[in-house]
PyMOL Python script that loads the backbone (N, CA, C, O; Angstrom):
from pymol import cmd

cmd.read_pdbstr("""\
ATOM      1  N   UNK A   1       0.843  -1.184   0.000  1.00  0.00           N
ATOM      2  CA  UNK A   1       0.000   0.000   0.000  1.00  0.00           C
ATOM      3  C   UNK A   1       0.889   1.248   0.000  1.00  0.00           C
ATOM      4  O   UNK A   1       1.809   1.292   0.816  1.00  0.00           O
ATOM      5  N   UNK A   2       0.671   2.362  -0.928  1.00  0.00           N
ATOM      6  CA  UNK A   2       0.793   3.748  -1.164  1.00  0.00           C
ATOM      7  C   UNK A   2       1.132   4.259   0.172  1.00  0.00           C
ATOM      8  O   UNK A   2       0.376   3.957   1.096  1.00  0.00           O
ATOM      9  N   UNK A   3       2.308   5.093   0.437  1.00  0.00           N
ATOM     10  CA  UNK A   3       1.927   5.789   1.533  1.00  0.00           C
ATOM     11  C   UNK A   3       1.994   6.910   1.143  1.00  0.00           C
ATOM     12  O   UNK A   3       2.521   7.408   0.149  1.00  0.00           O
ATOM     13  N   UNK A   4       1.185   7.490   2.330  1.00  0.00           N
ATOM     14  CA  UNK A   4       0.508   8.769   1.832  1.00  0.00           C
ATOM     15  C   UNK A   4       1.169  10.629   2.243  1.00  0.00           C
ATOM     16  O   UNK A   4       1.313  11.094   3.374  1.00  0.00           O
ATOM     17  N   UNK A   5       1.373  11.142   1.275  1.00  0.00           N
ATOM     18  CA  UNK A   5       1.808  12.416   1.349  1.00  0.00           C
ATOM     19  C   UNK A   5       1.561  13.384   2.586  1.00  0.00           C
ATOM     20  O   UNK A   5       0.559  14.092   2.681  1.00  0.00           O
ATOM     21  N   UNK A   6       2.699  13.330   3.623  1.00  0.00           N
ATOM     22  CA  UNK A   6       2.295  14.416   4.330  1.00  0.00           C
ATOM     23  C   UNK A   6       2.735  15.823   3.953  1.00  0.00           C
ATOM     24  O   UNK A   6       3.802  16.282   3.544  1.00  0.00           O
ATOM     25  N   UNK A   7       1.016  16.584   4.356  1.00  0.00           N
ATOM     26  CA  UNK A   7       1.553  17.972   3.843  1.00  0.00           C
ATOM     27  C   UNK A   7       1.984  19.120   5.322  1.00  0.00           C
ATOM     28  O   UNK A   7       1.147  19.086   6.225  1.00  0.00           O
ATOM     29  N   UNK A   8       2.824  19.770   5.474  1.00  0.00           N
ATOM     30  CA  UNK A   8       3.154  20.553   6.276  1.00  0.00           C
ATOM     31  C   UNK A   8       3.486  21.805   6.418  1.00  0.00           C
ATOM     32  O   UNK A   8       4.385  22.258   7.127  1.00  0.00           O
ATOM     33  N   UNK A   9       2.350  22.676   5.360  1.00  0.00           N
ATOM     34  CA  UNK A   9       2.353  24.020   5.269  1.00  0.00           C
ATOM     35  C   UNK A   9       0.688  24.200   4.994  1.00  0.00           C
ATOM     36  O   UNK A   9       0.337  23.453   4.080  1.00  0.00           O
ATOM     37  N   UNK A  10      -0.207  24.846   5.444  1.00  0.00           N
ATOM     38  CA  UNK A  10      -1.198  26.074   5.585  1.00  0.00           C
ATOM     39  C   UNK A  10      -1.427  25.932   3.623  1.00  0.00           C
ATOM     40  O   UNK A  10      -2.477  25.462   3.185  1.00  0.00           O
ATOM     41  N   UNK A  11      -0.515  26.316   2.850  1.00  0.00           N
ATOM     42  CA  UNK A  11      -0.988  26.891   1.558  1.00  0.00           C
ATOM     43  C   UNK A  11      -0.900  25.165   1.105  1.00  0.00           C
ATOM     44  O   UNK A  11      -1.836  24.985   0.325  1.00  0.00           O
ATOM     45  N   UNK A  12      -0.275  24.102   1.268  1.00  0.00           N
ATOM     46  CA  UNK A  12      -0.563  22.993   1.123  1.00  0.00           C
ATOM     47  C   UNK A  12      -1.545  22.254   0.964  1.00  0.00           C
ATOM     48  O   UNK A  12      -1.880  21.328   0.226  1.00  0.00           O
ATOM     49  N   UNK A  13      -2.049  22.977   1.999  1.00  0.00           N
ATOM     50  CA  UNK A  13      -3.680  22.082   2.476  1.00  0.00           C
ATOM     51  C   UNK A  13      -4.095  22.306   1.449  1.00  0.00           C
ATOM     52  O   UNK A  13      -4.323  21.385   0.664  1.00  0.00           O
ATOM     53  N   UNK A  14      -4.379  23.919   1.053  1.00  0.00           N
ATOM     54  CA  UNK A  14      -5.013  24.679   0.503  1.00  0.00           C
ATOM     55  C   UNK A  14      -5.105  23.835  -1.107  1.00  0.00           C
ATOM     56  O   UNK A  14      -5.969  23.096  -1.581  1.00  0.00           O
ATOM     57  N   UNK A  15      -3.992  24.264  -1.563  1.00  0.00           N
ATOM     58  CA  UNK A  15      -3.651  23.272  -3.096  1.00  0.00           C
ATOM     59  C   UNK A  15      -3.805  21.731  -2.997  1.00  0.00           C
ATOM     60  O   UNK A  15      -4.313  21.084  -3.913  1.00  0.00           O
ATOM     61  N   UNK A  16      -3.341  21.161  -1.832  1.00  0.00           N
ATOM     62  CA  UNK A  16      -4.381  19.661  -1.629  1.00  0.00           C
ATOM     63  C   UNK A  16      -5.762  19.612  -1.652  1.00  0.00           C
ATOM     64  O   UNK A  16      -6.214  18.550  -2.080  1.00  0.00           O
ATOM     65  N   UNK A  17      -6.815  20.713  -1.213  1.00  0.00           N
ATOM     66  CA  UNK A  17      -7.680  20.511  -1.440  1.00  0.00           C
ATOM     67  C   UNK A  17      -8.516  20.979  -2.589  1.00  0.00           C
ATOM     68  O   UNK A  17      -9.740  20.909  -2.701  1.00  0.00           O
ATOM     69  N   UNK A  18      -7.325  21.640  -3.712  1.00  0.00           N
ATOM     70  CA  UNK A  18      -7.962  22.472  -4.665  1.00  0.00           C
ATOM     71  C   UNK A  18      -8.303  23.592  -4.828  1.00  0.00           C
ATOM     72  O   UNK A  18      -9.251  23.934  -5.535  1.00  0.00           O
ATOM     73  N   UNK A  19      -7.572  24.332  -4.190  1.00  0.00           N
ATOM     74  CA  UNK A  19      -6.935  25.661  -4.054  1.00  0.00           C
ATOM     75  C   UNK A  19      -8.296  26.653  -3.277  1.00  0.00           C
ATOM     76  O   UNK A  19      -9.431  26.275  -2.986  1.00  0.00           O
ATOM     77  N   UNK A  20      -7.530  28.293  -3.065  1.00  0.00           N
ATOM     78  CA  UNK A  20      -8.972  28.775  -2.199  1.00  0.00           C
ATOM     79  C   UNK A  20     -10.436  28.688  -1.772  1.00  0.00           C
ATOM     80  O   UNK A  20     -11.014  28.630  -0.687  1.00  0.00           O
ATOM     81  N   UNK A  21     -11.003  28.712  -3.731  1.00  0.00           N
ATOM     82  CA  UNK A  21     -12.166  28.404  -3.458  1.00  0.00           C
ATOM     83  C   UNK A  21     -12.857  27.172  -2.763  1.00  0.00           C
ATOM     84  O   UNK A  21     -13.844  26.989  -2.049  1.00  0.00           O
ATOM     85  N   UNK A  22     -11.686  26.294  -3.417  1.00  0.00           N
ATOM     86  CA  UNK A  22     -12.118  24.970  -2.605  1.00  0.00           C
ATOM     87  C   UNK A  22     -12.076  24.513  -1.591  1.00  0.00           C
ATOM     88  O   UNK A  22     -12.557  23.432  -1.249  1.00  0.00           O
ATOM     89  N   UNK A  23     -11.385  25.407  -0.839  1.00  0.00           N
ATOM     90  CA  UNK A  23     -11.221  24.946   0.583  1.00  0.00           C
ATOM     91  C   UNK A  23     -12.321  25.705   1.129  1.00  0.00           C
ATOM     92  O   UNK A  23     -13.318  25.144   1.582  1.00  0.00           O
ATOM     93  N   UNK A  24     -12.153  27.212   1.100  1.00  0.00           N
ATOM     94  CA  UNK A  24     -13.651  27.581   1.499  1.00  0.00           C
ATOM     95  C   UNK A  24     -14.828  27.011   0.680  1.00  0.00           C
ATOM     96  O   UNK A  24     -15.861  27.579   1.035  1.00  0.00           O
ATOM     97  N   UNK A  25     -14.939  26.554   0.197  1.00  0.00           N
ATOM     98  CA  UNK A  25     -16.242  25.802   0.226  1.00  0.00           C
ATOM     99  C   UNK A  25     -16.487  24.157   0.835  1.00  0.00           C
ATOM    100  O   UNK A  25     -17.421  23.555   1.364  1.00  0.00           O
ATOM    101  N   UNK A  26     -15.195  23.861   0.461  1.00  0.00           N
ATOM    102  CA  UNK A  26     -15.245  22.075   1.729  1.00  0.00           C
ATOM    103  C   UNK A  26     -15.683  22.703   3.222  1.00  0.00           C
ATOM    104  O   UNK A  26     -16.272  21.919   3.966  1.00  0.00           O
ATOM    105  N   UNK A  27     -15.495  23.737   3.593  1.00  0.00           N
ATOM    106  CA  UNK A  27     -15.281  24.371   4.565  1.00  0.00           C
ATOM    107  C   UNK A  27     -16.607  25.578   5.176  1.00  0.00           C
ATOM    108  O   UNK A  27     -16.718  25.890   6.361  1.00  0.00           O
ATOM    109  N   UNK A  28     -17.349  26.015   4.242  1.00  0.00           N
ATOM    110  CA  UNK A  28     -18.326  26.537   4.316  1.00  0.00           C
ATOM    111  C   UNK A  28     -18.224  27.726   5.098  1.00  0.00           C
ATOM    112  O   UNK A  28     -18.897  27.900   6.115  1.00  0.00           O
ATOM    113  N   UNK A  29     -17.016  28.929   4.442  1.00  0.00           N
ATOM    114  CA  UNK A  29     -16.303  29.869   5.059  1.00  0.00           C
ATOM    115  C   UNK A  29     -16.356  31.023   4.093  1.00  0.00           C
ATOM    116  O   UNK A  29     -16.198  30.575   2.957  1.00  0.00           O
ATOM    117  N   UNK A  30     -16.482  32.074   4.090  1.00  0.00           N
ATOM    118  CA  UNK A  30     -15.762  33.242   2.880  1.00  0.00           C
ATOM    119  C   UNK A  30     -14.425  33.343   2.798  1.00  0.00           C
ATOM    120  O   UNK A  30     -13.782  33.163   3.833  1.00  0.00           O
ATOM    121  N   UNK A  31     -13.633  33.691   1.386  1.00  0.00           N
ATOM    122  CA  UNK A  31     -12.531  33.636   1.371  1.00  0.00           C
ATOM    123  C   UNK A  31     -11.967  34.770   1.763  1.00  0.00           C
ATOM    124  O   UNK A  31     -10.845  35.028   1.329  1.00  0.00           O
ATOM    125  N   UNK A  32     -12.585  35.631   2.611  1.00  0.00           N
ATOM    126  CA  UNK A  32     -11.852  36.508   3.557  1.00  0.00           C
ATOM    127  C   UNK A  32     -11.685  36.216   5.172  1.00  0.00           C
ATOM    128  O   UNK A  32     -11.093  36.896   6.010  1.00  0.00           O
ATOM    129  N   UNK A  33     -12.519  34.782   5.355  1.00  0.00           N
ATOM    130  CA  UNK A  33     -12.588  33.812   6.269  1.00  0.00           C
ATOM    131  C   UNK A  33     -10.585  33.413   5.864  1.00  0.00           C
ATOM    132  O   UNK A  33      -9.546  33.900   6.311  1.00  0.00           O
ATOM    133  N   UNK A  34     -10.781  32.658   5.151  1.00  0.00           N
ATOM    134  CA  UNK A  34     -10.077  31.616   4.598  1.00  0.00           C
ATOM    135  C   UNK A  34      -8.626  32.657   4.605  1.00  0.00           C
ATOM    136  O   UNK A  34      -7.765  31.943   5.119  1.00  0.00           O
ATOM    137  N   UNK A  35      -8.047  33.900   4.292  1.00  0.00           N
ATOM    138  CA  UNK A  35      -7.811  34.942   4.347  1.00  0.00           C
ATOM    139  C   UNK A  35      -7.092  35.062   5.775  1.00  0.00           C
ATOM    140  O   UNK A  35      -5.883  34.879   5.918  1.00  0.00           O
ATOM    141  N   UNK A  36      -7.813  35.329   6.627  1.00  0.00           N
ATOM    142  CA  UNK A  36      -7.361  35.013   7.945  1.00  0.00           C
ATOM    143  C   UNK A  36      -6.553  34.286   8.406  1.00  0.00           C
ATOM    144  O   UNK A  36      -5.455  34.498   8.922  1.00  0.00           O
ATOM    145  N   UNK A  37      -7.430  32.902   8.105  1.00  0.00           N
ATOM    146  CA  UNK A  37      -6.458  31.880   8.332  1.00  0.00           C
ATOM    147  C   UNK A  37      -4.649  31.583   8.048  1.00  0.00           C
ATOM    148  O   UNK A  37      -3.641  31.202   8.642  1.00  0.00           O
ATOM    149  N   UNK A  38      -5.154  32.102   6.609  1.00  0.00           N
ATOM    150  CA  UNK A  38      -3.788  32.233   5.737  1.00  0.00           C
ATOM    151  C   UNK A  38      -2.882  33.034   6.974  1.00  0.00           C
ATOM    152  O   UNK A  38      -1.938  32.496   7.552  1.00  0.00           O
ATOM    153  N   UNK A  39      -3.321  34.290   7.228  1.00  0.00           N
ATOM    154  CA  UNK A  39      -2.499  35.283   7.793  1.00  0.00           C
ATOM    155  C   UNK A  39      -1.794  34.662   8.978  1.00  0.00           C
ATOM    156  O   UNK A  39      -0.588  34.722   9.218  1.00  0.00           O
ATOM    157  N   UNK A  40      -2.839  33.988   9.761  1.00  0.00           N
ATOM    158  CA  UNK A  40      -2.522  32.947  11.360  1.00  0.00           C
ATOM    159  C   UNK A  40      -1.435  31.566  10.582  1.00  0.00           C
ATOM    160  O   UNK A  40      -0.443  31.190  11.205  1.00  0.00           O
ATOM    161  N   UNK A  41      -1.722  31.060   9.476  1.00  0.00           N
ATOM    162  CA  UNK A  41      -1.169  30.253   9.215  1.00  0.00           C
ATOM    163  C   UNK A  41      -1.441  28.762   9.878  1.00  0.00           C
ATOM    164  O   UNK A  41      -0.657  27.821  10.002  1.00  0.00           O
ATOM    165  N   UNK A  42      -2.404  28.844  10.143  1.00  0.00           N
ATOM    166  CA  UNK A  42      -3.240  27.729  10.787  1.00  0.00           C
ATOM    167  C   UNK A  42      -4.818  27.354  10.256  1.00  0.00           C
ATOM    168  O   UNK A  42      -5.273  28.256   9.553  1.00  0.00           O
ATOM    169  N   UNK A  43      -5.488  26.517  10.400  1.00  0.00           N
ATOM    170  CA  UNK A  43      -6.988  26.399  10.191  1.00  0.00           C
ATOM    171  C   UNK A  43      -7.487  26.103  11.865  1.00  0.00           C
ATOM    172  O   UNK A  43      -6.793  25.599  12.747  1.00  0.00           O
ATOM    173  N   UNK A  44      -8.794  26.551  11.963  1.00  0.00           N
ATOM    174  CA  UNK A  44      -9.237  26.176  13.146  1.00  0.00           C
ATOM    175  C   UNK A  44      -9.400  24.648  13.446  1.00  0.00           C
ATOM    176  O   UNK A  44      -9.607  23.912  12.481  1.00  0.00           O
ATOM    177  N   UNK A  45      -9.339  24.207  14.470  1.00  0.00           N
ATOM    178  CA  UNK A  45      -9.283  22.811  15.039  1.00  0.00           C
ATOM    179  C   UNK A  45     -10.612  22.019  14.411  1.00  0.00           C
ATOM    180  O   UNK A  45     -10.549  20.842  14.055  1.00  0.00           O
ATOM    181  N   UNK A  46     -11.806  22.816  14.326  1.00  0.00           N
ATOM    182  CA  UNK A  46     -13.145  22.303  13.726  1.00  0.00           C
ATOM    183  C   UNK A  46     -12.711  22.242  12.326  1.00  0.00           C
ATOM    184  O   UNK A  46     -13.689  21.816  11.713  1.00  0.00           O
ATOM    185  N   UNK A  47     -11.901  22.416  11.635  1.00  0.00           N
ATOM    186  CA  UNK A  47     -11.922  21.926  10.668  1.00  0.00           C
ATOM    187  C   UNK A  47     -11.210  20.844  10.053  1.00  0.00           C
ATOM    188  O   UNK A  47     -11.255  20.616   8.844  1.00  0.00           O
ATOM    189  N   UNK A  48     -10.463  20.087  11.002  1.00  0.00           N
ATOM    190  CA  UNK A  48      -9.560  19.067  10.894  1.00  0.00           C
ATOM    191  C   UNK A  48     -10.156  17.510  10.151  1.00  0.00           C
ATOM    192  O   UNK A  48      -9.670  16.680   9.382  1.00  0.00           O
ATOM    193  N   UNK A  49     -10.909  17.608  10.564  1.00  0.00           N
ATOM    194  CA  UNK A  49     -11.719  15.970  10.260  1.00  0.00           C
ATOM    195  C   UNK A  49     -12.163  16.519   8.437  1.00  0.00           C
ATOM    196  O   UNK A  49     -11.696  16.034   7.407  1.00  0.00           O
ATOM    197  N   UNK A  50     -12.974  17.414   8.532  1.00  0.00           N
ATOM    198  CA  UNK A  50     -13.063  17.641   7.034  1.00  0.00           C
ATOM    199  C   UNK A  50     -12.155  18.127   5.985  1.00  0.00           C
ATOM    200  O   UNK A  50     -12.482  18.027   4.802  1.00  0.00           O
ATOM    201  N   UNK A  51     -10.993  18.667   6.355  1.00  0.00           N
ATOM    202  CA  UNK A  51      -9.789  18.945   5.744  1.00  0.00           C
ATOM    203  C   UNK A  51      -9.243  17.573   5.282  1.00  0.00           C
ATOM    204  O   UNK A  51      -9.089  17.211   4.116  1.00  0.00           O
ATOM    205  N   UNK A  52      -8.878  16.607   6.849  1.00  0.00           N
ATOM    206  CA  UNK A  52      -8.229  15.328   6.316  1.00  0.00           C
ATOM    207  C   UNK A  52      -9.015  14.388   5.832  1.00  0.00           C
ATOM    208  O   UNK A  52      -8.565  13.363   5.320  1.00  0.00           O
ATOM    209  N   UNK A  53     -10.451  14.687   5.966  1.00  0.00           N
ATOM    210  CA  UNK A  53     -11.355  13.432   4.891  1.00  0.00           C
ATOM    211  C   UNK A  53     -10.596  13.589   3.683  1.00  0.00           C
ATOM    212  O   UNK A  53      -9.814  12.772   3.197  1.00  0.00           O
ATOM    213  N   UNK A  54     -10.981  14.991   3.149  1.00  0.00           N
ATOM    214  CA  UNK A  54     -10.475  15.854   1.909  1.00  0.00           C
ATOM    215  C   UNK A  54      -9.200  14.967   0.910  1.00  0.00           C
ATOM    216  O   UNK A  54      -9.223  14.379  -0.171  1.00  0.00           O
ATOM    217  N   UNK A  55      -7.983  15.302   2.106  1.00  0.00           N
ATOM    218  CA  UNK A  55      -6.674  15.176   1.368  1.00  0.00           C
ATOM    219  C   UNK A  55      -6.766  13.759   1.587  1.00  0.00           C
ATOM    220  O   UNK A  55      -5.962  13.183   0.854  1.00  0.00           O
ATOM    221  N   UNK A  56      -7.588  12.777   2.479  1.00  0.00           N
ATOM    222  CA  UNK A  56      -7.173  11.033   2.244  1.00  0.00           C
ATOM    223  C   UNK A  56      -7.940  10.654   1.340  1.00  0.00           C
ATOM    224  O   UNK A  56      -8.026   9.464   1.036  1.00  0.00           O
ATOM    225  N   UNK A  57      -8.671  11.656   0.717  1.00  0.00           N
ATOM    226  CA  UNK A  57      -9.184  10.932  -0.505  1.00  0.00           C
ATOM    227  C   UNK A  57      -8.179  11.244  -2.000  1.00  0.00           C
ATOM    228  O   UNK A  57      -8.418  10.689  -3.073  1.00  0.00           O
ATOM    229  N   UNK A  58      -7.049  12.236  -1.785  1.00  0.00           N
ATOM    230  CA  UNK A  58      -6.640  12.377  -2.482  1.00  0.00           C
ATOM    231  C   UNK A  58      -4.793  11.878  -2.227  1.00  0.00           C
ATOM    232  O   UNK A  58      -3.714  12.239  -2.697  1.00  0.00           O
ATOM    233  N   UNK A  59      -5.211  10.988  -1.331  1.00  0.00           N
ATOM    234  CA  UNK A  59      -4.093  10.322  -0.907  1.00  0.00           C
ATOM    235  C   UNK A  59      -2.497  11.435  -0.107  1.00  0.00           C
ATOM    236  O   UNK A  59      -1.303  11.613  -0.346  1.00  0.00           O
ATOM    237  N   UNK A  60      -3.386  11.823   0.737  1.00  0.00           N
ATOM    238  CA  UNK A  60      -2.718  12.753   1.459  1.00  0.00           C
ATOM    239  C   UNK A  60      -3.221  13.364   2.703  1.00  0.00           C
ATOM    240  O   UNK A  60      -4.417  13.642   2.797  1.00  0.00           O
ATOM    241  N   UNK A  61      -2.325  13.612   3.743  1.00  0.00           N
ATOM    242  CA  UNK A  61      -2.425  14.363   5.259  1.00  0.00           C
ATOM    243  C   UNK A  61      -1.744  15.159   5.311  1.00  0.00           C
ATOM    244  O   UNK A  61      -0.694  15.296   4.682  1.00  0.00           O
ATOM    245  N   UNK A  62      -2.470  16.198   6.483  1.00  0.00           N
ATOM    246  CA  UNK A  62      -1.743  16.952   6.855  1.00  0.00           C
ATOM    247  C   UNK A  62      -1.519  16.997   8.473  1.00  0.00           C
ATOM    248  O   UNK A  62      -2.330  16.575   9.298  1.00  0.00           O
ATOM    249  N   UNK A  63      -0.065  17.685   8.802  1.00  0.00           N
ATOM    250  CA  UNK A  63       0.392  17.398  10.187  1.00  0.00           C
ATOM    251  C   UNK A  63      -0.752  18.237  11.128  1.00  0.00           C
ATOM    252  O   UNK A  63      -1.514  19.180  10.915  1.00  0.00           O
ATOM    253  N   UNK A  64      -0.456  17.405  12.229  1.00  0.00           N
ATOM    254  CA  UNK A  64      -1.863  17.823  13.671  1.00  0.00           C
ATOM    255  C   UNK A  64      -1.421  19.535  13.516  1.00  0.00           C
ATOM    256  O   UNK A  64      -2.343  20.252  13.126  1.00  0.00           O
ATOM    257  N   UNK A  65      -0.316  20.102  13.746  1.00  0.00           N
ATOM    258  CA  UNK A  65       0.576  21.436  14.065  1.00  0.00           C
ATOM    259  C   UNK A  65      -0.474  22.575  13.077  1.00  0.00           C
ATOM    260  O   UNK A  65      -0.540  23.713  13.542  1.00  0.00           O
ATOM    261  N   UNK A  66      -1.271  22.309  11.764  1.00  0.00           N
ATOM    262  CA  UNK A  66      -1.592  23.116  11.291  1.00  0.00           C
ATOM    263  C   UNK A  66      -3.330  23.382  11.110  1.00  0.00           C
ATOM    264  O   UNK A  66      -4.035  23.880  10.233  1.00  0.00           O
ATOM    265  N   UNK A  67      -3.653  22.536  12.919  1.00  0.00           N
ATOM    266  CA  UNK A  67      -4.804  23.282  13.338  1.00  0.00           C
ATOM    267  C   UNK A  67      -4.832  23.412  14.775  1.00  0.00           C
ATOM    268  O   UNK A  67      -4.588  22.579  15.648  1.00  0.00           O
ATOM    269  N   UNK A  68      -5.154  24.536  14.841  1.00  0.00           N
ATOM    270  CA  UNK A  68      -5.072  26.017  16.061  1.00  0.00           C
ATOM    271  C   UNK A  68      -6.270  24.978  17.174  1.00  0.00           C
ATOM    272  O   UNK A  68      -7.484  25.152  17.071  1.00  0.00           O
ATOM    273  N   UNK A  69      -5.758  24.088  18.039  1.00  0.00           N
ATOM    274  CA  UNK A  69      -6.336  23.271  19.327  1.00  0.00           C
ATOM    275  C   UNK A  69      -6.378  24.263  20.646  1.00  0.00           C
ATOM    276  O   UNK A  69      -6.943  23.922  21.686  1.00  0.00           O
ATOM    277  N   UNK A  70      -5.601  25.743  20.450  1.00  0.00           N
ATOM    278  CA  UNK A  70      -5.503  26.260  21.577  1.00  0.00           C
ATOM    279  C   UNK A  70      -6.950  26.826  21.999  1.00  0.00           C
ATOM    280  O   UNK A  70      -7.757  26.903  21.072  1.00  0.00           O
ATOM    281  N   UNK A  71      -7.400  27.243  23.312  1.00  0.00           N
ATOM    282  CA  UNK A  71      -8.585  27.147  23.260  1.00  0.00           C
ATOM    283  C   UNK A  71      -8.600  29.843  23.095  1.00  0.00           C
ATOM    284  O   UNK A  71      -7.621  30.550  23.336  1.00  0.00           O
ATOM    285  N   UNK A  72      -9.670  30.228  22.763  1.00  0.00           N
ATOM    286  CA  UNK A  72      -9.395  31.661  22.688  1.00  0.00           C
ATOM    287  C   UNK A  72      -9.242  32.055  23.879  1.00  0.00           C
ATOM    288  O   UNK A  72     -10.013  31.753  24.790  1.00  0.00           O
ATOM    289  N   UNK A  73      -7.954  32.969  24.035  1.00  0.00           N
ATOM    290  CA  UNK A  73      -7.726  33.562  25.317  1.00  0.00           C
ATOM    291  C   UNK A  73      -8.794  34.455  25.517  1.00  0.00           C
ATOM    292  O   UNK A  73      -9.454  34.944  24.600  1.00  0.00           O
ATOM    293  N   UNK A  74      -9.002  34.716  26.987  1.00  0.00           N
ATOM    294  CA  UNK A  74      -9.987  35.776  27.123  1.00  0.00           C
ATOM    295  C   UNK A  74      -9.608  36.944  27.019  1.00  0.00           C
ATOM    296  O   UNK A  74      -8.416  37.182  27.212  1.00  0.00           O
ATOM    297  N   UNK A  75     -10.651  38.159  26.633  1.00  0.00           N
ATOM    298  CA  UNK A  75     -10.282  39.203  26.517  1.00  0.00           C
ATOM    299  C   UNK A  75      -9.465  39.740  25.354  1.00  0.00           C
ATOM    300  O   UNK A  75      -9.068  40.899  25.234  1.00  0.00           O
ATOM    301  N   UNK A  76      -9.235  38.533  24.350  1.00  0.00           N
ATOM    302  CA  UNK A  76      -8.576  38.735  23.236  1.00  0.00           C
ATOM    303  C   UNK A  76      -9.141  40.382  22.348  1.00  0.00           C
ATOM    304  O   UNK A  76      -8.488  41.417  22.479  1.00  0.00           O
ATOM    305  N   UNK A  77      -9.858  40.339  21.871  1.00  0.00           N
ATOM    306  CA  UNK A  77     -10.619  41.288  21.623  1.00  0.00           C
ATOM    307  C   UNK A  77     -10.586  43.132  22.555  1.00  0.00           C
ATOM    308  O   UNK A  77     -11.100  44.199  22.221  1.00  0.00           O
ATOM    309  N   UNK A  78      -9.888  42.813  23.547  1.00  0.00           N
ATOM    310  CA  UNK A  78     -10.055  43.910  23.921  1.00  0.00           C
ATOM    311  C   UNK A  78      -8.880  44.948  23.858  1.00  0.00           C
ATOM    312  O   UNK A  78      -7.836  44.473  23.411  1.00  0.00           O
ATOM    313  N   UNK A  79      -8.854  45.863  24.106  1.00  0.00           N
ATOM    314  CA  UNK A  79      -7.638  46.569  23.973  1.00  0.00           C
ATOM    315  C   UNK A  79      -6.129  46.527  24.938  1.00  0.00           C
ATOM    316  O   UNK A  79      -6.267  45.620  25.758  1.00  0.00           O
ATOM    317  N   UNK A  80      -5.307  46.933  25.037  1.00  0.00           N
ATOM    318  CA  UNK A  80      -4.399  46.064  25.758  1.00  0.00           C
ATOM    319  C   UNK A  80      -4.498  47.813  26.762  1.00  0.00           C
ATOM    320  O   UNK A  80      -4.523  48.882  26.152  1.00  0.00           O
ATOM    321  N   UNK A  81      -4.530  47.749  27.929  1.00  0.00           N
ATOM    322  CA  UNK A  81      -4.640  48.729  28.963  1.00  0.00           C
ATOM    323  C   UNK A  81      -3.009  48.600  29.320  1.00  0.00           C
ATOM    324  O   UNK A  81      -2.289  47.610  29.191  1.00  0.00           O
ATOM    325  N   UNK A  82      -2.581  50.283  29.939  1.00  0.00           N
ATOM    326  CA  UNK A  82      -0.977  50.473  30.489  1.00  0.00           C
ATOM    327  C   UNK A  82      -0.943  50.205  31.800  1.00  0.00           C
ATOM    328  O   UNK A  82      -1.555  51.010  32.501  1.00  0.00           O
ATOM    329  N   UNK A  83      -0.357  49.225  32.395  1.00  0.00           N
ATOM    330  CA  UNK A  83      -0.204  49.583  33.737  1.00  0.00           C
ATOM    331  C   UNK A  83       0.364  50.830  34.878  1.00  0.00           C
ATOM    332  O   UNK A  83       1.341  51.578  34.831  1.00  0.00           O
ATOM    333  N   UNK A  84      -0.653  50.672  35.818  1.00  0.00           N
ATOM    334  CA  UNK A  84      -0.402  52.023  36.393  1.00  0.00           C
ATOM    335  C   UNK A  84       1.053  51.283  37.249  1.00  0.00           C
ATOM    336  O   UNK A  84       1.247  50.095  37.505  1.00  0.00           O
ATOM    337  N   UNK A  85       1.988  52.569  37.571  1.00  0.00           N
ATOM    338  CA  UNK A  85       3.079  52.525  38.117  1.00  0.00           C
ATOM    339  C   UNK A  85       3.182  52.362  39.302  1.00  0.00           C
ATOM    340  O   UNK A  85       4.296  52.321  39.825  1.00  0.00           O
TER     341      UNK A  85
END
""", "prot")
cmd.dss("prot")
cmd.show_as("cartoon", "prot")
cmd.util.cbc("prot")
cmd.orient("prot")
């Protein structure tokens, strides 16, 4: 048996799964969604199972490292305050 291509870059996935559009749409995202990602260089953790259905049908994986398992820090969103002295 074939073994199968691991991929280990973000734009990888991407062209494993048939480039932007196709990933946002395996994915059910806008490609200013998809955009983001690029920028983080990661995909979110929810998208792991449907990414690697994706590439094992096209005889290929990608490494665990290039989806974001961390959970959102709090307060991310907010502005970063100076401490008083």
């Amino acid at each position: 048996m074939p073994r199968r291509r691991l991929i280990y870059t973000f734009d990888g996935i991407v062209d494993g799964v048939g480039g932007n559009k196709a990933a946002a749409e395996l994915l059910d995202v806008t490609p200013s969604m998809m955009s983001r990602w690029r920028k983080a260089g990661r995909f979110p953790a929810k998208s792991m199972e449907r990414i690697q259905a994706e590439l094992a049908r096209k005889d290929a994986s990608a490494v665990r490292g290039l989806f974001d398992f961390d959970p959102p820090r709090e307060h991310d969103d907010e502005p970063k305050r100076a401490k008083r002295a």
